[in-house]
N, C-alpha and C positions, 0 to 999 in steps of 0.2 A: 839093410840095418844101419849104416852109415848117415843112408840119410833122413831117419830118426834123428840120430844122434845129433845130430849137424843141424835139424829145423829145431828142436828140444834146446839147445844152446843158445841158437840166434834168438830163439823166443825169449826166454830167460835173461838173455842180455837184453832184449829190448825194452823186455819191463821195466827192468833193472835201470837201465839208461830214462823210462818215462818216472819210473819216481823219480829220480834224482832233476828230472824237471819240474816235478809236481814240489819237490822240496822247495827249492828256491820260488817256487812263486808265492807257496801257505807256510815259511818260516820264518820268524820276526826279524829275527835281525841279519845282521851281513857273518858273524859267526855259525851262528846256527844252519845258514845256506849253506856254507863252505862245507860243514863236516858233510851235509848230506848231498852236495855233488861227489865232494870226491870221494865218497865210503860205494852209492851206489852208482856213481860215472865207472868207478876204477875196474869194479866190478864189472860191471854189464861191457864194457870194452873189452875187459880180458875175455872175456864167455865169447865175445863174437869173435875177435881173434883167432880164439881154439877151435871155433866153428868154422874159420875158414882154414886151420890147420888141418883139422878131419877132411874138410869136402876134397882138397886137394892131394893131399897125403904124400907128397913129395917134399926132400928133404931139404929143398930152397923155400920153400915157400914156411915150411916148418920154422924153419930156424928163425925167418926172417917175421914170423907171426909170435914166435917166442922173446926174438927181439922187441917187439912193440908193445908185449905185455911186461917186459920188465925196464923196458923204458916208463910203460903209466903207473905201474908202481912205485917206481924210484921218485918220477918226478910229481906226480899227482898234487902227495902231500905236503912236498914241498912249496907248493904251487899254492898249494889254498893256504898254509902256513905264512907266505908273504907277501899275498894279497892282504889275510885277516891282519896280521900285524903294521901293514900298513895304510888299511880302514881304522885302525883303531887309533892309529898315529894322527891321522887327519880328524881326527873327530866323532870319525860316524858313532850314532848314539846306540848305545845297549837295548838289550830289547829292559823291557822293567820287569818281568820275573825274573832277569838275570842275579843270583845270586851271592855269586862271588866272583870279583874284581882282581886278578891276579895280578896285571898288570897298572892298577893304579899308583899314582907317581911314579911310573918308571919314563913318562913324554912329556914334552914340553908342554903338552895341551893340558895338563893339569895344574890346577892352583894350590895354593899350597896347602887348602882345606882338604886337597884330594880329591874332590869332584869335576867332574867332566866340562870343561867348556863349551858351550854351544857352537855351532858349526854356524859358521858365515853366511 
């Protein structure tokens, strides 16, 4: 039964882990990539984790699989949070459906009309 559960996981994470590659290569900009690795990385990581929590089911390997999934949680977003903030600092451009600019004039790289300066 176990090892259902434990192939059912890993599968699940894998997918999880191929969208979140399929993201970044069909999403326009460097925002839009970010949210969708780290929603489906964060995810399909924890899933295989837990699948190697089940297969082995001993209480080091447990804890230490427990560990790694609240390491990718903790750190994940934080991770895509200051990467994007600082893609956005350098320039890199919006996608143009983008609809709203929260962060304009808050960087150097705006003028004082508030539009984006072109990237070098």
């Amino acid at each position: 039964m176990s090892e259902w559960l434990v192939s059912a996981l890993l599968l699940v994470g894998a997918l999880l882990m191929l969208i979140a590659a399929i993201g970044v290569v069909r999403m326009p900009d460097l925002a839009t990539r970010m949210h969708a690795t780290t929603k489906a990385g964060t995810l399909g990581a924890g899933l295989m984790l837990a699948a190697v929590a089940v297969h082995f089911a001993e209480a080091g390997v447990v804890a230490r699989a427990l560990a790694g999934v609240a390491f990718i949680i903790l750190t994940a977003p934080v991770a895509a949070h200051a990467i994007g903030r600082a893609g956005y600092a350098v320039g890199v451009p919006l996608w143009s459906g983008t609809v709203k600019d929260e962060l304009k004039g808050c960087y150097a790289c705006h003028e004082k009309t508030g539009r984006r300066k072109p990237r070098d």
